[in-house]
C-alpha positions as CSV (number, residue, x, y, z in Angstrom):
1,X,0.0,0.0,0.0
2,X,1.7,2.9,-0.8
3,X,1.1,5.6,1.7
4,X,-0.9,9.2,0.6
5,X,-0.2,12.2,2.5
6,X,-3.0,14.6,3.8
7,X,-3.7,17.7,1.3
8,X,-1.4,21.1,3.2
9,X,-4.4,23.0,5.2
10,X,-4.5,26.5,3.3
11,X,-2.8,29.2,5.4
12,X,-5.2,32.1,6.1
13,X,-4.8,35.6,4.7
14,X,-6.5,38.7,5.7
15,X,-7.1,39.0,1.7
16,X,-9.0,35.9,2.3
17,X,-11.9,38.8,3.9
18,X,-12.4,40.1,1.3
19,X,-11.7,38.2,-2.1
20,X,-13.2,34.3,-0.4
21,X,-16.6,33.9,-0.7
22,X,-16.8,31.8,3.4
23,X,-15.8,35.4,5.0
24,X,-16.9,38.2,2.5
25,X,-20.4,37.8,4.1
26,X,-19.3,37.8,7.8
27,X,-16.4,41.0,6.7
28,X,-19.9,42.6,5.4
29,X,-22.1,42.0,8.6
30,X,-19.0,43.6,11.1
31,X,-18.4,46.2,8.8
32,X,-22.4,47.5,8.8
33,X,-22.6,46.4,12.5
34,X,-19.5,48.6,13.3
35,X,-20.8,51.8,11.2
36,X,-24.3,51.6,12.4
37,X,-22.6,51.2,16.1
38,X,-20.5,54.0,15.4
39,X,-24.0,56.4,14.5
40,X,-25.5,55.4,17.4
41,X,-22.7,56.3,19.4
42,X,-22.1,59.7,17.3
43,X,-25.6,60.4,17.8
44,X,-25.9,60.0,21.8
45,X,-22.7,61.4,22.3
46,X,-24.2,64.7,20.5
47,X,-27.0,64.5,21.9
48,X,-25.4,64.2,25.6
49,X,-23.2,67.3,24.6
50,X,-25.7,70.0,23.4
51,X,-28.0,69.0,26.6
52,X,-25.1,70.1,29.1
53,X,-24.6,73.1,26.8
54,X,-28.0,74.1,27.6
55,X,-27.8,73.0,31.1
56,X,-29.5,70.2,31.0
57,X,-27.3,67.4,31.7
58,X,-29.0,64.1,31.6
59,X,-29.9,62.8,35.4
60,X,-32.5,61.2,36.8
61,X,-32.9,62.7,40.2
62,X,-35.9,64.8,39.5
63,X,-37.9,61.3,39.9
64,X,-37.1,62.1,43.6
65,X,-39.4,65.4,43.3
66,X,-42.7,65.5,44.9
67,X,-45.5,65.3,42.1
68,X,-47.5,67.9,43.3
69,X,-50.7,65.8,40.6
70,X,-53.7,63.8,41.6
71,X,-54.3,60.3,39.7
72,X,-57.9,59.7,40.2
73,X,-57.6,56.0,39.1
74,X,-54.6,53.8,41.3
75,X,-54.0,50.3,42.7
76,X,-51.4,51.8,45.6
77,X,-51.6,54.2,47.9
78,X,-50.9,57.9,46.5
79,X,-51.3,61.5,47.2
80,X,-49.9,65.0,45.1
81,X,-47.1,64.7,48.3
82,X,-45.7,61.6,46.6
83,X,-42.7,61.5,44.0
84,X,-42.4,61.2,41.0
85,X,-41.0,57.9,40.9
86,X,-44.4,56.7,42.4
87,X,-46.6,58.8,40.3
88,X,-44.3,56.9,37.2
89,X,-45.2,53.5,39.0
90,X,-48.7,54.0,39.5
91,X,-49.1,54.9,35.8
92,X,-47.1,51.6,35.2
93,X,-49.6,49.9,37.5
94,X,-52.3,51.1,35.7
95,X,-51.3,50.4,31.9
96,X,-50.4,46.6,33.1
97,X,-54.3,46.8,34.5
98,X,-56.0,47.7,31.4
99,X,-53.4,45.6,29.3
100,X,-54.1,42.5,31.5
101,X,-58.1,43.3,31.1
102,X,-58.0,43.7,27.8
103,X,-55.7,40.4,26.8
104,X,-58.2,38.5,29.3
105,X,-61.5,39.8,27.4
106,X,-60.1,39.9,24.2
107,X,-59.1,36.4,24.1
108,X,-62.4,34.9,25.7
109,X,-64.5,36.7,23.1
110,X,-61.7,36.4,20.2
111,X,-61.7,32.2,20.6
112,X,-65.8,32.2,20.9
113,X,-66.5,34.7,17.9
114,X,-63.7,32.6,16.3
115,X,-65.2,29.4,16.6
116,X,-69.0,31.3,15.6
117,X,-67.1,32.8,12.8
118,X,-67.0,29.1,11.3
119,X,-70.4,28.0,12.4
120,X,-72.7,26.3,10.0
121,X,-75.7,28.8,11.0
122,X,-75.7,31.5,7.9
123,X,-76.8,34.5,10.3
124,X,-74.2,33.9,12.8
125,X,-71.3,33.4,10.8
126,X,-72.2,36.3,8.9
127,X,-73.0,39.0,12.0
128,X,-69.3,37.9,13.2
129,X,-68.0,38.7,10.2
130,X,-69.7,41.9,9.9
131,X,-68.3,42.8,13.3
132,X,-64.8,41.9,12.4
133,X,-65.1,44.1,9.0
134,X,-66.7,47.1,10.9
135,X,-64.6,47.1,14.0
136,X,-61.1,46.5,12.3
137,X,-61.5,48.9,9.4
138,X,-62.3,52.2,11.9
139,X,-59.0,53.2,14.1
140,X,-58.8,51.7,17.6
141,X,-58.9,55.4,18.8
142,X,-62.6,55.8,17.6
143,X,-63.5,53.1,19.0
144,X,-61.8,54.1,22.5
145,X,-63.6,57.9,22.0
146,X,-67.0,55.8,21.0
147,X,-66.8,53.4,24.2
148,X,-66.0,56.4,26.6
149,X,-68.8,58.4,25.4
150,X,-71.5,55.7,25.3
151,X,-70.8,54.9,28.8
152,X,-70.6,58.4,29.9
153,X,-74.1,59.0,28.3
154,X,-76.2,56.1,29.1
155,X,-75.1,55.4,32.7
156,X,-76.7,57.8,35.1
157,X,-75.2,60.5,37.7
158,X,-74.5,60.0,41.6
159,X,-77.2,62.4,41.9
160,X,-80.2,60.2,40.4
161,X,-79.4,57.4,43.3
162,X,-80.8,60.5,45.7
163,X,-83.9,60.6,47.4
164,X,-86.8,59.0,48.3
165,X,-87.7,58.0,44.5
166,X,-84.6,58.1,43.1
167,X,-84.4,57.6,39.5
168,X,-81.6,54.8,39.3
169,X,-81.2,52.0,42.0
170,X,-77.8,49.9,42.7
171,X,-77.3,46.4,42.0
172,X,-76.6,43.0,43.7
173,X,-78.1,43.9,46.8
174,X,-77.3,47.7,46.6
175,X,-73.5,46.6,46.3
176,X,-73.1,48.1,42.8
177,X,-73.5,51.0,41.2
178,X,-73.4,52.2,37.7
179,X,-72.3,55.5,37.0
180,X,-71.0,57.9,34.9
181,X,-68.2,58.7,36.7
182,X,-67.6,54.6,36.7
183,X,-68.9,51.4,38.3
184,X,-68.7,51.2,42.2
185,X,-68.5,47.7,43.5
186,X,-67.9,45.8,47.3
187,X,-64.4,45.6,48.4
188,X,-63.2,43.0,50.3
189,X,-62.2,43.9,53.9
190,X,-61.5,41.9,57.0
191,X,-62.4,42.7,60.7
192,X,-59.8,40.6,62.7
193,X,-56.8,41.6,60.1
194,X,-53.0,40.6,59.6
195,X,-52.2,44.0,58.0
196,X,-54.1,45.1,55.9
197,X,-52.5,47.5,53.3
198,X,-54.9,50.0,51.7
199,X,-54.1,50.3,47.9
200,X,-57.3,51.3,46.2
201,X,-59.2,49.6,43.6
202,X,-58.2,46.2,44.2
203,X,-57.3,45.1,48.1
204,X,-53.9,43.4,48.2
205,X,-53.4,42.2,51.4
206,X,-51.8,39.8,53.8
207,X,-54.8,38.1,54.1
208,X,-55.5,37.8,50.2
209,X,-52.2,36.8,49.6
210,X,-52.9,33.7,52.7
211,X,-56.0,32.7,50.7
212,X,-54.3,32.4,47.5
213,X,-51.6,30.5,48.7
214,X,-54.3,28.0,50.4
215,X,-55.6,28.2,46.9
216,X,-52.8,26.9,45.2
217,X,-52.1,24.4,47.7
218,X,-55.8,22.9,47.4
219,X,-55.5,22.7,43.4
220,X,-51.7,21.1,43.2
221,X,-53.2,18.5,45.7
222,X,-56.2,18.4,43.4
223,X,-53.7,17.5,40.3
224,X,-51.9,15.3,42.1
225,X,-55.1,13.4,43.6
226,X,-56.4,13.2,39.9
227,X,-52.8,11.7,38.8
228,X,-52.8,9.3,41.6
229,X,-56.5,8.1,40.3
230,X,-55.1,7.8,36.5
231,X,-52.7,5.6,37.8
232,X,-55.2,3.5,39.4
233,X,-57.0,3.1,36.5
234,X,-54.3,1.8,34.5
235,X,-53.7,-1.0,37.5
236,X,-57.1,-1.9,37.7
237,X,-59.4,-0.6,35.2
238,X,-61.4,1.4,37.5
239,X,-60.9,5.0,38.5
240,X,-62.0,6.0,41.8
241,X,-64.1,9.2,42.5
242,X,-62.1,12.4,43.2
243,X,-64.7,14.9,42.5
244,X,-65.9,15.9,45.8
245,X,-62.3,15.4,47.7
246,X,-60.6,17.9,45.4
247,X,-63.4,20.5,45.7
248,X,-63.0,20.3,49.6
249,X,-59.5,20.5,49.3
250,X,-59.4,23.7,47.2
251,X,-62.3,25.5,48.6
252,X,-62.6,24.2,52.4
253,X,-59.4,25.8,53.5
254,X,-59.8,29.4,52.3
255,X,-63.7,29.5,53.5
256,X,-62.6,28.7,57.0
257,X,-59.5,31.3,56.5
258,X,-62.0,33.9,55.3
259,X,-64.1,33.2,58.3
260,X,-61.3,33.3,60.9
261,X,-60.2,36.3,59.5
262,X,-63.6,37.9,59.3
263,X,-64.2,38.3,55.5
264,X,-66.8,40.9,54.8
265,X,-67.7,43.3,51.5
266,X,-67.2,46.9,52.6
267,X,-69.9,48.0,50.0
268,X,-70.2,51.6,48.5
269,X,-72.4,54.5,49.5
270,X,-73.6,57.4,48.2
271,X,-72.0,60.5,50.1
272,X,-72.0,64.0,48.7
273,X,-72.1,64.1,45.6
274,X,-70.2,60.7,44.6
275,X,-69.9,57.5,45.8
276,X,-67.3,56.4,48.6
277,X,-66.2,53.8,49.8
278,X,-65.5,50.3,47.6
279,X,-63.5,49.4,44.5
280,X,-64.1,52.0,42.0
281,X,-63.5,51.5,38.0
282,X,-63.5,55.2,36.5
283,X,-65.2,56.0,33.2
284,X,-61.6,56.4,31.9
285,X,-61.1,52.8,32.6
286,X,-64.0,51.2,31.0
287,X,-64.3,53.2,28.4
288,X,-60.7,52.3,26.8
289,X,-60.9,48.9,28.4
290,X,-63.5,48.6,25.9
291,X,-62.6,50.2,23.1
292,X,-59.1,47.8,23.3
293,X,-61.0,45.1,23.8
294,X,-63.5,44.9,20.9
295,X,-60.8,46.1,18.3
296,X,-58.4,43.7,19.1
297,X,-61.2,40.8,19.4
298,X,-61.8,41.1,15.8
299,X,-57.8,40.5,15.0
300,X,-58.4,37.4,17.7
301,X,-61.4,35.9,15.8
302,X,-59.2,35.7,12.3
303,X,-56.4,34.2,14.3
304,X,-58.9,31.4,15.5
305,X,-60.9,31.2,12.3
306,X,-57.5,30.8,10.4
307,X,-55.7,28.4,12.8
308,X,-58.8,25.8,13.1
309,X,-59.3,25.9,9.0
310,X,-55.3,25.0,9.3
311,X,-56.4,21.7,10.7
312,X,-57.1,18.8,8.2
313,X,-60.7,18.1,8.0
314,X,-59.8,14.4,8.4
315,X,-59.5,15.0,11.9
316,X,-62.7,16.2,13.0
317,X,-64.2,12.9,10.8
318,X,-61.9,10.6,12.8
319,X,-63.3,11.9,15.8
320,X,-67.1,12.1,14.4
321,X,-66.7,8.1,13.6
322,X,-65.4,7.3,17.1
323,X,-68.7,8.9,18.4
324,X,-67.9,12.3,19.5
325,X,-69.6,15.5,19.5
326,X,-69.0,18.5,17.7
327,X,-68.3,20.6,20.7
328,X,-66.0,17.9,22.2
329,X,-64.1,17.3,19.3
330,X,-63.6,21.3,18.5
331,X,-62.2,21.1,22.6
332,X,-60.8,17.8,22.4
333,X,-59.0,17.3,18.5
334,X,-59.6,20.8,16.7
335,X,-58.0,23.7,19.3
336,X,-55.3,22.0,20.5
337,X,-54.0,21.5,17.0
338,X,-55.0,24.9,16.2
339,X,-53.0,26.4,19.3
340,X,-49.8,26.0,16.9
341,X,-50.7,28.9,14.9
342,X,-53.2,30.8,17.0
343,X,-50.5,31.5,19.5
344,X,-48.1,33.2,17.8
345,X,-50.8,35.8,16.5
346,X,-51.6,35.9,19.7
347,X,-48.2,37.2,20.7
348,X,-48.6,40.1,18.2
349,X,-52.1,40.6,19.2
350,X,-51.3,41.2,22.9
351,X,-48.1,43.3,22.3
352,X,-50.7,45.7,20.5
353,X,-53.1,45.8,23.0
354,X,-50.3,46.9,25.1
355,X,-48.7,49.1,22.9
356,X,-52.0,50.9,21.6
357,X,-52.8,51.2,25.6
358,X,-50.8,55.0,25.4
359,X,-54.0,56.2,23.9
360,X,-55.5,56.9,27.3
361,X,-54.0,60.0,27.5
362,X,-56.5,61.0,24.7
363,X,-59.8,60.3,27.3
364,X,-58.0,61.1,30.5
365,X,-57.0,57.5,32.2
366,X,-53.6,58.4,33.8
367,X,-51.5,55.6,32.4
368,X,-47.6,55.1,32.3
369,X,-47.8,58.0,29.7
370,X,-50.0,60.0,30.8
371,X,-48.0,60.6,34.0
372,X,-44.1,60.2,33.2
373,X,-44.6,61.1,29.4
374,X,-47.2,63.8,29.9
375,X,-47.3,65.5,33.3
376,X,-44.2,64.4,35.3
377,X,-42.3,65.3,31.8
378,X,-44.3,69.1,31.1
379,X,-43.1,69.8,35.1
380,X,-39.6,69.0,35.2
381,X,-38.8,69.6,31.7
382,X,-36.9,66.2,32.0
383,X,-37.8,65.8,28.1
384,X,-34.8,63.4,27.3
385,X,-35.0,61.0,30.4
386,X,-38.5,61.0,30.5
387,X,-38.5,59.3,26.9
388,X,-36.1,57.2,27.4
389,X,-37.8,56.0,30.7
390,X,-40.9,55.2,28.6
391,X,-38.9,53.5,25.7
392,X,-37.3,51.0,28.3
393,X,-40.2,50.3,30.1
394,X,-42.1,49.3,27.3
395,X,-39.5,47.5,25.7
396,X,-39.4,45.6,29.4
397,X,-43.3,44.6,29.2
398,X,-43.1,43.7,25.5
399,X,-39.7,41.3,26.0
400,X,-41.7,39.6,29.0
401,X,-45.0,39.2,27.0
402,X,-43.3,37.5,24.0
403,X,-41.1,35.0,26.4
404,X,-44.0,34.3,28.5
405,X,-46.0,33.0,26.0
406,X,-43.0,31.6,24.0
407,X,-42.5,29.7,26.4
408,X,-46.4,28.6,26.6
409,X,-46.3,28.0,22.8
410,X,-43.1,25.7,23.7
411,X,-45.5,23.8,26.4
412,X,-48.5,23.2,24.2
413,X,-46.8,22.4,20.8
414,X,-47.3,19.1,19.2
415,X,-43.8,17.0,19.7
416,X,-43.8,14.8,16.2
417,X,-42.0,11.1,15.9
C-alpha cells in the first residue's frame, strides 16, 4: 500500500476577507454592525453634549421630586405629596391593568367569535364577520372615544341614586352602582386583620395573599389526587371518584380562612355628591378597556378562524366516527392543533393591546404615559430622560409578554416522531 499524504491545510490571509466567498459575508455583517454602532454612538454622544450646553445634563434625580398631581384611578396608595418615581409607577400599574383586562377579554371573546365565525348557522357566521369588517377597518382610537362616550351618556349621575324615588337604583343587593363617573363595587375587607395594606381599587393584602396561597395548595393536591387516580385506573381498570375530595381540598381551607379572619364586603355608598367607599373603575377605565377590547377581538377571531381551518378536515371525521360530539371534538382534536398557529398571532395581538394602551392619555386615564410622558415630563422639563424612561419600560413589558408566551407556545406544541 503505498502511503498518501494529507492535502497542506490553506494558510489564512486577511485578503481571504475580502476576495473568499466563506468570510466576505461575515467581513460585510461587522463592517455594517460597526458603522451603524459608530451612528448610534455619534448620535448619543451629541445629543449628551448639546443638553449640558444648555444646562441640561441628563440625570434622573428629579424622579425624587414631589408630584405635586392627583391620579384619580390607582392600585397603591398615593397622594400629590408623593414622588415622581411613584406617580411613574402607578401609571405603570395602571397600563399593566388595562393591558391585563384587555388580553383576558379579548381572548375569551376572540376564541368564541372565532369558533362562531366558522359556524354552519348563515346568520351567525355572517354577523361575526360583519363585526370583524366594521370594527377593524375604523382606528382603535374611535372606538376608544366611541366606548368612553357611550358609557358616559347612558349610565346615570350619583345624583339620580338621591332621594326617596330616586331615578336609578344599585345592584346585587345595593352593592353596585353604575355611574358615569364609573362602576362602584364591594371591596373586600377583613375585621380581625393581619395587615391590611390599603391600595385602592383592588385590596392586596396579607390576608389575600394567605388565601391564594391555600388556593394553590388545594388545586396542586387536586392535580396530584387526579394523577394518583389515572394511575389506578391503568392498575385496575377502574378510576376512583375524586370529584368531591378535590373541591374540599381547594375550597374548604380558604372558606374557614376567610371566616377566621372575618371576611366581609365593605360596600359603596352614596355620600355628597359621589360614591365612597369600595372598588371604584372610572369612566376612563371602561371606556378604553372597551374600546381595546372589541378592536383587538376582531384581529383574535381571524387568528382562530384561520388556525382551526389550518387543521385537516380528516381530523374532526376521525373523531365524528369514534362517536364524539361537535363541541367535544372542537375542545378535544380541533384547538389543541389549532394552538400551533393561534399562538403566535396571539403574541402580536397582545403586544398591541399593550402598545396601543398609550391612547389613554386622549380620554384622560392616567396611564404610564400620561404621568411620566405627559405631566411628570411638562413639570420638570426632564424631556430626554423622561422618553427614554418610557422606551425602556415598554421594551421591558413587550420582551416579557413575548417570552411568557414563548414559552407557553413551547409547552403546548405538538412533539412529532
Amino acid at each position: 500500500m503505498s502511503d498518501q499524504s494529507a492535502p497542506p491545510k490553506e494558510q489564512f490571509q486577511l485578503s481571504m476577507l475580502i476576495y473568499d466567498a466563506r468570510y466576505r459575508g461575515i467581513t460585510i455583517q461587522i463592517f455594517v454592525l460597526l458603522l451603524v454602532m459608530s451612528g448610534l454612538f455619534w448620535l448619543a454622544s451629541n445629543a449628551v453634549t448639546n443638553l449640558a450646553a444648555l444646562g441640561k445634563p441628563i440625570r434622573f434625580d428629579f424622579l425624587g421630586d414631589t408630584a405635586g398631581y392627583d391620579i384619580n384611578q390607582r392600585l397603591v396608595e398615593y397622594s400629590s405629596q408623593s414622588t415622581h418615581a411613584r406617580a411613574t409607577f402607578v401609571g405603570l400599574l395602571n397600563t399593566l391593568l388595562v393591558a391585563f383586562m384587555g388580553c383576558a377579554a379579548a381572548t375569551i371573546l376572540g376564541v368564541v367569535g372565532g369558533v362562531l365565525r366558522l359556524s354552519n348557522n348563515w346568520l351567525v357566521s355572517r354577523m361575526v364577520a360583519l363585526y370583524v369588517e366594521i370594527f377593524r377597518n375604523v382606528p382603535v382610537l374611535l372606538w376608544i372615544f366611541v366606548c368612553m362616550f357611550t358609557f358616559t351618556a347612558l349610565a346615570p349621575q350619583p345624583r339620580a341614586f338621591r332621594g326617596e324615588n330616586p331615578e336609578a337604583s344599585m345592584y346585587l343587593w345595593d352593592s353596585v352602582a353604575f355611574t358615569n363617573r364609573g362602576i362602584y363595587m364591594p371591596e373586600p375587607l377583613f375585621s380581625r386583620p393581619l395587615g391590611n395594606i390599603d391600595v385602592g381599587i383592588f385590596l392586596v393584602s396579607l390576608e389575600l395573599l394567605v388565601v391564594l396561597a391555600l388556593l394553590i395548595g388545594g388545586i396542586i393536591f387536586a392535580r396530584k389526587n387526579n394523577a394518583r387516580a389515572a394511575r389506578i385506573q391503568d392498575e385496575t381498570g377502574d378510576r376512583p371518584s375524586t370529584g368531591l375530595v378535590n373541591a374540599a381540598a381547594i375550597l374548604l381551607p380558604s372558606i374557614i380562612a376567610l371566616i377566621a379572619m372575618g371576611f366581609y364586603l365593605g360596600k359603596p355608598a352614596l355620600a355628597g355628591f359621589n360614591f365612597k367607599g369600595g372598588i371604584n373603575m372610572s369612566a376612563s377605565l371602561i371606556g378604553l378597556w372597551l374600546g381595546l377590547t372589541l378592536y383587538t377581538t376582531t384581529y383574535i377571531i381571524e387568528a382562530v378562524r384561520s388556525g382551526i381551518q389550518a387543521v385537516n378536515k380528516g381530523q374532526s371525521e376521525a373523531a365524528a366516527a369514534l362517536g364524539l360530539r361537535p363541541g367535544r371534538t372542537m375542545n378535544l382534536v380541533i384547538l389543541p392543533q389549532a394552538m400551533r398557529i393561534i399562538i403566535p398571532q396571539l403574541i402580536s395581538q397582545y403586544l398591541n393591546l399593550t402598545k396601543n394602551s398609550s391612547l389613554a392619555v386622549a380620554i384622560g386615564y392616567m396611564d404610564l404615559v400620561s404621568t411620566l410622558g405627559g405631566i411628570t415630563l411638562n413639570q420638570t422639563g426632564r424631556e430626554m430622560e423622561a422618553i427614554l424612561l418610557l422606551m425602556a419600560i415598554y421594551l421591558t413589558i413587550s420582551l416579557s409578554i413575548s417570552v411568557g408566551m414563548n414559552w407557553y407556545n413551547n409547552r403546548v406544541k405538538l412533539v412529532e416522531r
